[in-house]
C-alpha positions as YAML, in Angstrom:
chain: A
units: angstrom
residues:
- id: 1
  name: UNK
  ca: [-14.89, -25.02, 6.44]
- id: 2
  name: UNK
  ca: [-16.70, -21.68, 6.59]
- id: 3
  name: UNK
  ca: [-14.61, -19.12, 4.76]
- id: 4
  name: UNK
  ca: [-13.79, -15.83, 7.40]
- id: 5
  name: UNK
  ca: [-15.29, -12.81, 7.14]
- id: 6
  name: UNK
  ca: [-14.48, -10.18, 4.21]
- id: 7
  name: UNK
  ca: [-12.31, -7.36, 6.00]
- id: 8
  name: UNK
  ca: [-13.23, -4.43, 3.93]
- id: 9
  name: UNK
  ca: [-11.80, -1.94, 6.05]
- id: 10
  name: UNK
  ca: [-8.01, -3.55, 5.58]
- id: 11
  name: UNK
  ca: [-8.72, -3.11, 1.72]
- id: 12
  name: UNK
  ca: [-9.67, 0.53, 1.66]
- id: 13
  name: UNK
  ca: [-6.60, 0.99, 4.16]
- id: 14
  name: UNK
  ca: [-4.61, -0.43, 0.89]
- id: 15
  name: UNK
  ca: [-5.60, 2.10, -1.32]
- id: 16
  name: UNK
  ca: [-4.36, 4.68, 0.82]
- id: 17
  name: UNK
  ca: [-1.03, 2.89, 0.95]
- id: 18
  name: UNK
  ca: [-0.44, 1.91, -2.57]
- id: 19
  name: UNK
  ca: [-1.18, 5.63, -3.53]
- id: 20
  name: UNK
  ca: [1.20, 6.52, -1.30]
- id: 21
  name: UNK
  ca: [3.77, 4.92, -2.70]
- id: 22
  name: UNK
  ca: [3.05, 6.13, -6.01]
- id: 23
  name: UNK
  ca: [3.61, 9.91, -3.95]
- id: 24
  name: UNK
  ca: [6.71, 8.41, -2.47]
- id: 25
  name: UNK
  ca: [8.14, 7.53, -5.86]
- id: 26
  name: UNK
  ca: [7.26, 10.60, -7.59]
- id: 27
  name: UNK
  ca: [6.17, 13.73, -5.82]
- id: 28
  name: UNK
  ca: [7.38, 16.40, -4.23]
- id: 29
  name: UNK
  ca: [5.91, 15.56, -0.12]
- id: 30
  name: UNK
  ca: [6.30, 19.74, 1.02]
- id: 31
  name: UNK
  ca: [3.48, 19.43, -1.87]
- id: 32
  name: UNK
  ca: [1.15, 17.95, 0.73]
- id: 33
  name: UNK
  ca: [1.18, 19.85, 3.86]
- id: 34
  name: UNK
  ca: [0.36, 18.14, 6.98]
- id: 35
  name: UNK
  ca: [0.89, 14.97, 5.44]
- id: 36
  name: UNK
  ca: [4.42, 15.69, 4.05]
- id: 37
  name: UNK
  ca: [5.79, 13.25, 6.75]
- id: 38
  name: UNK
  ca: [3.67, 10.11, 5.39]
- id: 39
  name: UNK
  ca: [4.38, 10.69, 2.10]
- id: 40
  name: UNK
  ca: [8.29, 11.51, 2.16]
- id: 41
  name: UNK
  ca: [8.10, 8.15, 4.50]
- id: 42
  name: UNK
  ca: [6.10, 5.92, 1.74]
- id: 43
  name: UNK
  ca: [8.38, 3.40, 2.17]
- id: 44
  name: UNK
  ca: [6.55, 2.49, 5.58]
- id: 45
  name: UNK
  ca: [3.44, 1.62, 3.17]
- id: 46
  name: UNK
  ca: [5.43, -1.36, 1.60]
- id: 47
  name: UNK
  ca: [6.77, -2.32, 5.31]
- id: 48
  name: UNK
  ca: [2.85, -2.10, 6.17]
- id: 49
  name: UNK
  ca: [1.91, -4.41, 2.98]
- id: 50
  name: UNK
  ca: [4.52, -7.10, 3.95]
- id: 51
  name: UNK
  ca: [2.67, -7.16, 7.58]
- id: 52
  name: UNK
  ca: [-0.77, -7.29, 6.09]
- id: 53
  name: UNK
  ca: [-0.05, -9.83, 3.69]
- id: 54
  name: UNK
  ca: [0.91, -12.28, 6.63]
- id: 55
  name: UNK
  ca: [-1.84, -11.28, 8.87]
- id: 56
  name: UNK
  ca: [-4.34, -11.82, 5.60]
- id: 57
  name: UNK
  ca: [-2.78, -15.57, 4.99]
- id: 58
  name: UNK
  ca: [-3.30, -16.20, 8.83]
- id: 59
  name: UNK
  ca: [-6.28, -14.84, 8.74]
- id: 60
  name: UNK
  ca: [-7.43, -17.00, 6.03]
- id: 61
  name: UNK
  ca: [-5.79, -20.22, 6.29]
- id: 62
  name: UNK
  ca: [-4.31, -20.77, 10.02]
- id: 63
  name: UNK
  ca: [-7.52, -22.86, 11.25]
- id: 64
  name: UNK
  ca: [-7.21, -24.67, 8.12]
- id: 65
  name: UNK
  ca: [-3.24, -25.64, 8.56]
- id: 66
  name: UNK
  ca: [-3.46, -26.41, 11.93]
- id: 67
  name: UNK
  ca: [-6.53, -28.94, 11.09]
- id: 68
  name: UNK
  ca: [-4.63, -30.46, 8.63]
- id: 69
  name: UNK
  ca: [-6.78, -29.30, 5.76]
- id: 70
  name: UNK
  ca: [-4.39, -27.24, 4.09]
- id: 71
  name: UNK
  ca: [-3.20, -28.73, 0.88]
- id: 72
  name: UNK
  ca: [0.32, -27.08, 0.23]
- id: 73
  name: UNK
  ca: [0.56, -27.49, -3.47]
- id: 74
  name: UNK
  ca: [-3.30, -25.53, -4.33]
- id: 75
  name: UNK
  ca: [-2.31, -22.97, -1.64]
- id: 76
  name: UNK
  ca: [0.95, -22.21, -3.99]
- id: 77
  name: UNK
  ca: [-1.05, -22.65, -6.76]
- id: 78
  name: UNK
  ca: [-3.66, -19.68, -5.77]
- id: 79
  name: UNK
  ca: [-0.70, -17.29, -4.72]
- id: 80
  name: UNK
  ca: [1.19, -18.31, -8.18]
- id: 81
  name: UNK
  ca: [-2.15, -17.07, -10.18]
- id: 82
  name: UNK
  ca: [-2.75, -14.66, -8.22]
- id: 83
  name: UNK
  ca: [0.34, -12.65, -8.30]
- id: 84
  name: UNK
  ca: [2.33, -13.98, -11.08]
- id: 85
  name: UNK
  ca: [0.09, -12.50, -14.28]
- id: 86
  name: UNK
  ca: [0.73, -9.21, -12.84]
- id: 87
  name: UNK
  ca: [4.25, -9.24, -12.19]
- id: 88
  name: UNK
  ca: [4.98, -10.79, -15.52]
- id: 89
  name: UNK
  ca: [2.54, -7.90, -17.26]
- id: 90
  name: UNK
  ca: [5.67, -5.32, -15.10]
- id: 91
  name: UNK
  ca: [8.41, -7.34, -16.54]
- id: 92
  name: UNK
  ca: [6.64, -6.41, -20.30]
- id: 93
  name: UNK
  ca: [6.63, -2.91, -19.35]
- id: 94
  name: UNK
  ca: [10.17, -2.78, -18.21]
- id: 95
  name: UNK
  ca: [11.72, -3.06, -21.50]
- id: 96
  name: UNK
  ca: [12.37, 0.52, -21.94]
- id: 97
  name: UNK
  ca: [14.61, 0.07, -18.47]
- id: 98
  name: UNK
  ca: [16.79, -2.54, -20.54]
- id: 99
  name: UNK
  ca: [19.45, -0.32, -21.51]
- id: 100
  name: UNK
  ca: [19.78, 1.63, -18.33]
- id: 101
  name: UNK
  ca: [20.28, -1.56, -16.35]
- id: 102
  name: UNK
  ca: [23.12, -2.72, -19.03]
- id: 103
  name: UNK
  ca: [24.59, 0.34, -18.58]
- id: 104
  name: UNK
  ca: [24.37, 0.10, -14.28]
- id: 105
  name: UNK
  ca: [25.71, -3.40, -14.09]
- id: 106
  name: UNK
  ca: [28.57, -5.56, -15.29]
- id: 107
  name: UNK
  ca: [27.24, -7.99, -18.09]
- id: 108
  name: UNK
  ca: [27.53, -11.00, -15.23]
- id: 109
  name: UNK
  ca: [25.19, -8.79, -12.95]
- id: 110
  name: UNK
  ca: [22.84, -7.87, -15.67]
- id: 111
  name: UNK
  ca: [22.37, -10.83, -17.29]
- id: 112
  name: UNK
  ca: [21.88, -12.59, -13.84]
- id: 113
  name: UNK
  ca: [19.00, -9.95, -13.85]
- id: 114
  name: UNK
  ca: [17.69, -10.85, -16.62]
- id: 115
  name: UNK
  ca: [17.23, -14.56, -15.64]
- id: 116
  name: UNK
  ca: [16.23, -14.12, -12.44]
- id: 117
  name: UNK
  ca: [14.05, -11.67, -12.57]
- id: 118
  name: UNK
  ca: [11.12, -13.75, -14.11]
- id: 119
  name: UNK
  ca: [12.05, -16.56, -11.10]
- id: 120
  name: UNK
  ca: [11.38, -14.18, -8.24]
- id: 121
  name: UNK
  ca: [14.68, -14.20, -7.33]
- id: 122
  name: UNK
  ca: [16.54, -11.35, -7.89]
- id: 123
  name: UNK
  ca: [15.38, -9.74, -4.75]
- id: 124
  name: UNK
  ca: [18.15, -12.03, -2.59]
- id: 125
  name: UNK
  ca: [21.01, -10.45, -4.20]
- id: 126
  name: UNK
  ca: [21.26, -6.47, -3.23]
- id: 127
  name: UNK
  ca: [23.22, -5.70, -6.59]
- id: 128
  name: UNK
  ca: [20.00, -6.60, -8.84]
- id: 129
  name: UNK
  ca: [17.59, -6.47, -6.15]
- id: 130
  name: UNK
  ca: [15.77, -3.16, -8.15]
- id: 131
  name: UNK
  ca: [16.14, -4.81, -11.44]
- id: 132
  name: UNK
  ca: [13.56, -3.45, -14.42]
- id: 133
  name: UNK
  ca: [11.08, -2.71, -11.78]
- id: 134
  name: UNK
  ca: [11.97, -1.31, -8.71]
- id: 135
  name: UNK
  ca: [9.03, -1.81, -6.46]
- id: 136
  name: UNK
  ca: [9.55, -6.02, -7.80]
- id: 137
  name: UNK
  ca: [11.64, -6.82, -4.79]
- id: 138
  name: UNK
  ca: [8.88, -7.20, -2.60]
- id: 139
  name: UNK
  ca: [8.08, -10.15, -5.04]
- id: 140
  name: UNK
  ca: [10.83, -11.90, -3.86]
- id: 141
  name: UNK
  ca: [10.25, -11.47, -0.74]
- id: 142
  name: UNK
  ca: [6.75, -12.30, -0.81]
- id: 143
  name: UNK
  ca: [7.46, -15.47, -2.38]
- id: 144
  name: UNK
  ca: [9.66, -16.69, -0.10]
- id: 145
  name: UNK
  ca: [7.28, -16.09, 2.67]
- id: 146
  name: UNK
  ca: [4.24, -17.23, 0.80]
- id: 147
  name: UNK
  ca: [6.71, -20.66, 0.14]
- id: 148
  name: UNK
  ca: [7.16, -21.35, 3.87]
- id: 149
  name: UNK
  ca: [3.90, -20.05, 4.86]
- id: 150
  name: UNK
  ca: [2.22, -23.40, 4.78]
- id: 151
  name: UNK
  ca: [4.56, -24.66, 7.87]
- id: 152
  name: UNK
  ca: [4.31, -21.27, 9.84]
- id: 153
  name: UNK
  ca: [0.43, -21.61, 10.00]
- id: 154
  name: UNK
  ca: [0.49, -25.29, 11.53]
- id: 155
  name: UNK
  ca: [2.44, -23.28, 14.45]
- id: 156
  name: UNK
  ca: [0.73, -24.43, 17.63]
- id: 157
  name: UNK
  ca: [-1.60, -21.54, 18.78]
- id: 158
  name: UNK
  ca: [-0.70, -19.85, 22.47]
- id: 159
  name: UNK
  ca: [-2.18, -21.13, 25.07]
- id: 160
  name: UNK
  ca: [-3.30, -17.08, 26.16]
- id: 161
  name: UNK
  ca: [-2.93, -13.88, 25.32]
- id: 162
  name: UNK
  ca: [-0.15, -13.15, 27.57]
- id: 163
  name: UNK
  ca: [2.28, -15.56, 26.21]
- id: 164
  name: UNK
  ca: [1.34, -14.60, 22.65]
- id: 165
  name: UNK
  ca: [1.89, -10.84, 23.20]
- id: 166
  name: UNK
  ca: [5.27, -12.21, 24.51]
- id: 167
  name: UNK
  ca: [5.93, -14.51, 21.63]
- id: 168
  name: UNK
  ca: [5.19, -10.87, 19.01]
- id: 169
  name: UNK
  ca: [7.54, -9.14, 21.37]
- id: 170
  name: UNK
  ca: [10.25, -11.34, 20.31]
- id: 171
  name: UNK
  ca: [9.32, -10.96, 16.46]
- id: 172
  name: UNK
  ca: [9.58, -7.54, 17.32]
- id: 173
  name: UNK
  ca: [12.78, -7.04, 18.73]
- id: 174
  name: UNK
  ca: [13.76, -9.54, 15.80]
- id: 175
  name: UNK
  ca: [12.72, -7.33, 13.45]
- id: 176
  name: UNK
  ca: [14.64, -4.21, 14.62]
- id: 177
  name: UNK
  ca: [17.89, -6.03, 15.05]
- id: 178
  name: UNK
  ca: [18.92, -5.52, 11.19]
- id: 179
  name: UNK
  ca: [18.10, -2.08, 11.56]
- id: 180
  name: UNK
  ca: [20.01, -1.00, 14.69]
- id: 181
  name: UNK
  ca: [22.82, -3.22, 13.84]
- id: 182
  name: UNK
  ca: [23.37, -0.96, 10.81]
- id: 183
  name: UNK
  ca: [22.98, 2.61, 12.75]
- id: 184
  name: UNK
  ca: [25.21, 1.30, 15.42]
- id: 185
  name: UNK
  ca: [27.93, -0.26, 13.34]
- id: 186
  name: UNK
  ca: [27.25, 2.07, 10.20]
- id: 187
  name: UNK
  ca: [28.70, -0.66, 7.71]
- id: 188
  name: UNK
  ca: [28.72, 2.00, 4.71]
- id: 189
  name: UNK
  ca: [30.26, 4.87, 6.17]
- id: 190
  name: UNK
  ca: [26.97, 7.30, 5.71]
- id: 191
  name: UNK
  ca: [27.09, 10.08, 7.76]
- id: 192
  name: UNK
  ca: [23.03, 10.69, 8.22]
- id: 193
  name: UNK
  ca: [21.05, 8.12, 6.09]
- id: 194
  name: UNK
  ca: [17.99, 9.00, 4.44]
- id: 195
  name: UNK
  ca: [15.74, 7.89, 1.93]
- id: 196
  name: UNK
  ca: [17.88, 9.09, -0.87]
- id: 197
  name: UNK
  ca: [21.18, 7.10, 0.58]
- id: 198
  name: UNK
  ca: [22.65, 4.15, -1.04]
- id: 199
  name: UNK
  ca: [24.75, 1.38, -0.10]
- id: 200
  name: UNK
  ca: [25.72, -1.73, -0.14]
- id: 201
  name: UNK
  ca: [24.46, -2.82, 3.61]
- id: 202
  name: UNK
  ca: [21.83, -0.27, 3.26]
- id: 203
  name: UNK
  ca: [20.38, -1.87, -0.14]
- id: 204
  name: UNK
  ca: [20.74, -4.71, 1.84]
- id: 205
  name: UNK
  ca: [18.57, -3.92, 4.48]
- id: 206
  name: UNK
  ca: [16.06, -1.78, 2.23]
- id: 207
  name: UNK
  ca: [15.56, -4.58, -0.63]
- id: 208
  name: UNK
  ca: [16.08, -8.12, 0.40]
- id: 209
  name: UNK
  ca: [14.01, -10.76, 1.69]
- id: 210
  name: UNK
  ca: [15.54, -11.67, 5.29]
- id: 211
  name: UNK
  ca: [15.63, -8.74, 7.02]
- id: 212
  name: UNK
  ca: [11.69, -7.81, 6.14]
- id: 213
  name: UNK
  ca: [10.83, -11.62, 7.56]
- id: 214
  name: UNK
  ca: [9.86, -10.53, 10.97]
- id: 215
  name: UNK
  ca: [7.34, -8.37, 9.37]
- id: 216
  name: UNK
  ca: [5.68, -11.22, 7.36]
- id: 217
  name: UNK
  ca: [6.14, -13.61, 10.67]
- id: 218
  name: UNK
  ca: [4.64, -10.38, 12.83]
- id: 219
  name: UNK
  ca: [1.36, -10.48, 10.79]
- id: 220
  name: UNK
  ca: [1.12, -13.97, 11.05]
- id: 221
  name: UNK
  ca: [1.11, -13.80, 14.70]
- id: 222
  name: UNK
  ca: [-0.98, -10.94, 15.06]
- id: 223
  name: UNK
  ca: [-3.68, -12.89, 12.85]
- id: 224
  name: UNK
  ca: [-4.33, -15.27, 16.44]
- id: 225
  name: UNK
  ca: [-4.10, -12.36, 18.52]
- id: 226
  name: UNK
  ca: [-7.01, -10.76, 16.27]
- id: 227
  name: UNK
  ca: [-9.26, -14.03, 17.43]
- id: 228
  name: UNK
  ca: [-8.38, -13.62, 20.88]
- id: 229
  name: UNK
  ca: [-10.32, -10.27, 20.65]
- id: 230
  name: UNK
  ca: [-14.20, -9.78, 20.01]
- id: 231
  name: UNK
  ca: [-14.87, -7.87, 16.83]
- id: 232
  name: UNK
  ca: [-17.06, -4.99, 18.58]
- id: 233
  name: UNK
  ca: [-14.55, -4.39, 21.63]
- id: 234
  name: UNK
  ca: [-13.98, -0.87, 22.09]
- id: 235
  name: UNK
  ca: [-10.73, -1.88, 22.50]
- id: 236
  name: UNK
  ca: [-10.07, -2.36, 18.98]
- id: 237
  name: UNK
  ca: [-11.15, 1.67, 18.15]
- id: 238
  name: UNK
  ca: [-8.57, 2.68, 20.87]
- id: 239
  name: UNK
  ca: [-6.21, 0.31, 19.09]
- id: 240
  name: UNK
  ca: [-6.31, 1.37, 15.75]
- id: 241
  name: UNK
  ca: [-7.37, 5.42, 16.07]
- id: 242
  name: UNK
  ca: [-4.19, 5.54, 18.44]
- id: 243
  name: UNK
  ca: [-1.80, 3.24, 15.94]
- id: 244
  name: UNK
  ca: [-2.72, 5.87, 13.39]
- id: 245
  name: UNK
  ca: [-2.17, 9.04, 15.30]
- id: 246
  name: UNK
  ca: [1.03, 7.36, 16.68]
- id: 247
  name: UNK
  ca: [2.30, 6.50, 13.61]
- id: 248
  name: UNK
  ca: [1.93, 10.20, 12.43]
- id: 249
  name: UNK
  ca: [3.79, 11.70, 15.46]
- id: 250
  name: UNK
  ca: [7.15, 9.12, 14.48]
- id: 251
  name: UNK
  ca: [7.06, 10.17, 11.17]
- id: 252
  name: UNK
  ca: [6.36, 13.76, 12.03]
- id: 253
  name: UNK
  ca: [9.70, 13.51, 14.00]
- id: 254
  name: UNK
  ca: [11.49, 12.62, 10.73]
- id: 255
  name: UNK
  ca: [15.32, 12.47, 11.33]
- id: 256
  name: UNK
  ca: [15.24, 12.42, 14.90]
- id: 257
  name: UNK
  ca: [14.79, 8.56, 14.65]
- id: 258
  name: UNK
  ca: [16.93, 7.16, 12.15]
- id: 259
  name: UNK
  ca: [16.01, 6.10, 8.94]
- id: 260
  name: UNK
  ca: [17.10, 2.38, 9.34]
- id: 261
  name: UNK
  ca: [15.49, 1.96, 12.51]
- id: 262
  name: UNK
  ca: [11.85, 3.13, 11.32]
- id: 263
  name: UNK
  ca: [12.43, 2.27, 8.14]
- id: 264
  name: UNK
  ca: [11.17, -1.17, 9.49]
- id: 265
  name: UNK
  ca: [10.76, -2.77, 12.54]
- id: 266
  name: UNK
  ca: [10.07, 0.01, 14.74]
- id: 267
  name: UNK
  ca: [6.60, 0.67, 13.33]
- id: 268
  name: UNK
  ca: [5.33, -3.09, 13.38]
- id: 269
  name: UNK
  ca: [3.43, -3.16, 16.45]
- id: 270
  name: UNK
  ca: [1.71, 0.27, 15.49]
- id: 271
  name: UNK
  ca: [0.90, -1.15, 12.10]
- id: 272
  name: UNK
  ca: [-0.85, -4.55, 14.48]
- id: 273
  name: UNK
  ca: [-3.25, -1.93, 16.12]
- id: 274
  name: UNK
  ca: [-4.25, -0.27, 13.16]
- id: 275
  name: UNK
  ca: [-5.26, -3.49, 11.70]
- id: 276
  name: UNK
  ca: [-6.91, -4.58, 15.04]
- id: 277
  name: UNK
  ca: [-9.20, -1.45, 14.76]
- id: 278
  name: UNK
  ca: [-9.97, -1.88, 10.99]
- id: 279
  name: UNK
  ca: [-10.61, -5.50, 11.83]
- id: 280
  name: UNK
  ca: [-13.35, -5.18, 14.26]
- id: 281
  name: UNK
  ca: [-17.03, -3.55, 13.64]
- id: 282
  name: UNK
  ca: [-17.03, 0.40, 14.38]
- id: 283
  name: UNK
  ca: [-17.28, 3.23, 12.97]
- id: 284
  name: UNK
  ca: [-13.53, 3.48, 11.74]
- id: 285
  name: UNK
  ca: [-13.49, 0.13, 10.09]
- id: 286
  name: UNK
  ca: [-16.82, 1.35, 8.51]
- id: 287
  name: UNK
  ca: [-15.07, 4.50, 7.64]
- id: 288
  name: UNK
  ca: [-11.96, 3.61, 5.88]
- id: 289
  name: UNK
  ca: [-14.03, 0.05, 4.45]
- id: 290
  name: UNK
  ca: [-16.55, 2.53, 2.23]
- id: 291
  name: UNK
  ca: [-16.80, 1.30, -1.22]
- id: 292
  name: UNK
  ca: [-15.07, 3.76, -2.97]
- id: 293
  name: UNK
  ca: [-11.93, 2.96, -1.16]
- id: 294
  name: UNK
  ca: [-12.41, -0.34, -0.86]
- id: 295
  name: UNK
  ca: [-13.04, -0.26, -5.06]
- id: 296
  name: UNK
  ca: [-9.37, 1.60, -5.54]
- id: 297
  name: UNK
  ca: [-7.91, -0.97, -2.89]
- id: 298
  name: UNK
  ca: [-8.84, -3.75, -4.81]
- id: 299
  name: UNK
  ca: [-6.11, -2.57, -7.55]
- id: 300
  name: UNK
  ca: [-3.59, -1.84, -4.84]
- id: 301
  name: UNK
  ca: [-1.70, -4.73, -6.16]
- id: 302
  name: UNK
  ca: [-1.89, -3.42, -9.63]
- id: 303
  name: UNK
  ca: [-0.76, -0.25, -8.47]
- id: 304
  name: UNK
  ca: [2.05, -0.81, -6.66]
- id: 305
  name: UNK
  ca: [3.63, -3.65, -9.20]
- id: 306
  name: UNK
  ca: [2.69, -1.45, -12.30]
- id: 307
  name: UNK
  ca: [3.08, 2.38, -11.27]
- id: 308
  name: UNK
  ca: [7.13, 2.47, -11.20]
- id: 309
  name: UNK
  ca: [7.17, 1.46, -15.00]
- id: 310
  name: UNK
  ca: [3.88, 3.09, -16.48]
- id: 311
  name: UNK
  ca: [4.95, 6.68, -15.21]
- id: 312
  name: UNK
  ca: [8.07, 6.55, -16.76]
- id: 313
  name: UNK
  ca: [5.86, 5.31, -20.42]
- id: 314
  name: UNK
  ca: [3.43, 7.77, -20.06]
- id: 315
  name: UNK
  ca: [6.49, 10.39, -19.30]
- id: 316
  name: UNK
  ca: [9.00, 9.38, -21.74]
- id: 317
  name: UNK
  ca: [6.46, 8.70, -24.70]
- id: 318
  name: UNK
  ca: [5.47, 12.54, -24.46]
- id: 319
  name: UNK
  ca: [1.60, 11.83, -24.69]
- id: 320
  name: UNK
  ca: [0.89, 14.50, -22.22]
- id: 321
  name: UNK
  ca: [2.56, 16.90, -23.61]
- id: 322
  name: UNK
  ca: [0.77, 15.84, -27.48]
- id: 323
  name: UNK
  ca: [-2.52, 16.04, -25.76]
- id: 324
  name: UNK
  ca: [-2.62, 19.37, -23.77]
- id: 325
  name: UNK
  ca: [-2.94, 17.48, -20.12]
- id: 326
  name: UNK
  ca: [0.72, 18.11, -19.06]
- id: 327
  name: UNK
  ca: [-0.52, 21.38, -17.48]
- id: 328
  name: UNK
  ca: [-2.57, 19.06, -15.35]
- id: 329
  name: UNK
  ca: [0.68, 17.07, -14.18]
- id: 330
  name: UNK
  ca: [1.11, 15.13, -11.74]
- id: 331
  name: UNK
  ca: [-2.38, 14.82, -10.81]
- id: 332
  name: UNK
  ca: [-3.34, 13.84, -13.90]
- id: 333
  name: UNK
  ca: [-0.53, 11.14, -14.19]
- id: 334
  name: UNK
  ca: [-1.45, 9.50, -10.35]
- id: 335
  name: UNK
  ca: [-5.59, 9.37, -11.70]
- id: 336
  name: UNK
  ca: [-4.24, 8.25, -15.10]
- id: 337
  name: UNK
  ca: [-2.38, 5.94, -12.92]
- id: 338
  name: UNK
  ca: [-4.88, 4.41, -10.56]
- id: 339
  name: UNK
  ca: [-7.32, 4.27, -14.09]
- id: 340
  name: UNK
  ca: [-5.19, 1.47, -15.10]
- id: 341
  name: UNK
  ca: [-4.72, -0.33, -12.49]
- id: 342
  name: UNK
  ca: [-8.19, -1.32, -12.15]
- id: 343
  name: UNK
  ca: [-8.45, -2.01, -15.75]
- id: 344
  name: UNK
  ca: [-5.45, -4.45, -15.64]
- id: 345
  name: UNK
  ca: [-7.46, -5.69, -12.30]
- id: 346
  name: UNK
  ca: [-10.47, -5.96, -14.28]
- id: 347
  name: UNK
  ca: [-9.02, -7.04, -17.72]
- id: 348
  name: UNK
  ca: [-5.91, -8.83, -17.14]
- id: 349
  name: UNK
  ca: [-5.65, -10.14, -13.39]
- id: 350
  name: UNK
  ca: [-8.79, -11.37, -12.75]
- id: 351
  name: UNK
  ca: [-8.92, -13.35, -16.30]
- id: 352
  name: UNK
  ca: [-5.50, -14.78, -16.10]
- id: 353
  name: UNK
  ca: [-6.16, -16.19, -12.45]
- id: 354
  name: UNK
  ca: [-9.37, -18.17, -13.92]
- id: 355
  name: UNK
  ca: [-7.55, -18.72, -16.71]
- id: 356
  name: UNK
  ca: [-4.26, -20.75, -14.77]
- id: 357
  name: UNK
  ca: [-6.10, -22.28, -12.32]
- id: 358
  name: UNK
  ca: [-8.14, -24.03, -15.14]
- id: 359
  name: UNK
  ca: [-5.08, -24.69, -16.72]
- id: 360
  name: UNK
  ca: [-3.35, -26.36, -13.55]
- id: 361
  name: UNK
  ca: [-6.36, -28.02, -12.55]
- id: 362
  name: UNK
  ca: [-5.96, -30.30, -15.93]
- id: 363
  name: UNK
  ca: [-2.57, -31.25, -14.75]
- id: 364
  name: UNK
  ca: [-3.52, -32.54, -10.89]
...
């Protein structure tokens, strides 16, 4: 079967998103201006990754699944190499975190960390859900969704358009149930939630698997919508210059919606017609799919699994400050930052994928 067509567009959009998580985590946003909104709202970038990552797999394999040409166990087997040398490279850069987690957690919580962790599992439990690595939830998440993938793809298409844009609506309102469920029965007593607020209903909703489902399902979905529309329709401009400027506006508003309701669901649909636009062939998929960006975007994985951990290395082992560059901080820590994530793209990802699926190939 012919393989689909390389999206570059959606993979420069990803290096805009994984740096802005990297912001998120350690910047101060009033740094940035106009932009302050996006950045003190980075977590929408990792709400925006779960979505892609479902549209991508559709994208990629749907035709496939429904045809029943999709062979379950090599599917697994090129997620497992793909994403599993990386997160296990985090886990070896977390040891520094050991001690702070023994000292957050009772010895049953943090030795349950410990061994689930390296399963992928720790994400399903909110007590240990940030454990080592705190961006590592969304590894339990994904591979949860990347487990049951196989049977959502063999989903019978729509029969039109209407009916599908239907069928999203309900993934929709899905998707903001967890959220307005929490701001209308406020389970944790928090007066004004925020990005900085903690607990246990709001780790809850924040860092385990179920409630970021619709999200993955959402992408899926939107991956047969995408077919349903010609890849030079103007439409798909509109679509994705208006998802972007809309998105803006929401986050401009800032408290005015709350934080558990955008936190989430509530951008999904905007985050469908951005990808629509970047999807098709005009001048903002051509844009945003340059090769620069698309070059950095190519690391976004790297970057996102690997930035948490490495800043607080690079910060704690006092090499700035022994070389003269700290006077260049942070900027110098984000380039430092993105530097190695395309070397560990480069030097450690890419090898280690060849280097498994040889390995499991001997074992078929």
């Amino acid at each position: 079967m012919q393989k689909p067509a390389r999206l570059n567009a959606l993979t420069g959009l990803r290096c805009f998103a994984a740096v802005n998580v990297v912001l998120f985590h350690f910047s101060n946003p009033a740094t940035f201006g106009v932009l302050a909104p996006v950045v003190n709202a980075g977590y929408a970038s990792v709400s925006y990754f779960i979505l892609l990552s479902g549209y991508v797999l559709a994208y990629n394999y749907n035709e496939r699944a429904r045809n029943g040409e999709l062979d379950f166990r090599r599917f697994w087997e090129a997620r497992f190499t793909r994403l599993y040398p990386i997160y296990l490279l985090s886990l070896l850069c977390s040891f520094n975190m050991i001690r702070a987690e023994w000292n957050a957690h009772s010895p049953g919580w943090f030795w349950a960390g410990m061994v689930l962790s390296p399963l992928l599992l720790q994400g399903w439990f909110w007590q240990i859900s940030t454990f080592l690595n705190t961006p590592a939830w969304t590894m339990s998440a994904e591979a949860f969704y990347y487990f049951i993938f196989p049977w959502l793809a063999r989903m019978k298409a729509s029969a039109n358009m209407r009916s599908h844009l239907w069928k999203m609506f309900g993934v929709w309102m899905l998707g903001l149930a967890p959220g307005l469920l929490y701001f209308w029965l406020n389970p944790d007593g928090i007066l004004h939630p925020d990005r900085y607020s903690s607990g246990p209903w709001l780790r809850a909703l924040k860092y385990t698997p179920l409630p970021h489902f619709p999200s993955f399902l959402f992408g899926v979905l939107l991956a047969d919508l995408d077919r349903m529309v010609g890849r030079s329709s103007r439409i798909r401009s509109i679509l994705g210059i208006g998802g972007f400027l809309t998105i803006f506006f929401l986050l401009w508003l800032g408290s005015v919606i709350p934080y558990a309701i955008i936190h989430d669901g509530l951008l999904m649909p905007l985050f469908a017609c951005v990808i629509l636009g970047l999807a098709g062939n005009n001048r903002l998929s051509y844009v945003i799919g340059c090769r620069p960006l698309v070059f950095i975007g190519e690391g976004s994985y790297c970057l996102y699994l690997l930035h948490f951990n490495l800043w607080e290395l690079v910060h704690k082992s006092h090499v700035l400050e022994a070389t003269g560059l700290i006077r260049f901080d942070p900027w110098i820590s984000y380039v430092f930052l993105i530097m190695l994530a395309l070397l560990c793209l480069h030097f450690i990802e890419k090898p280690a994928q060849k280097g498994l699926r040889s390995w499991l190939k001997l074992w078929r």
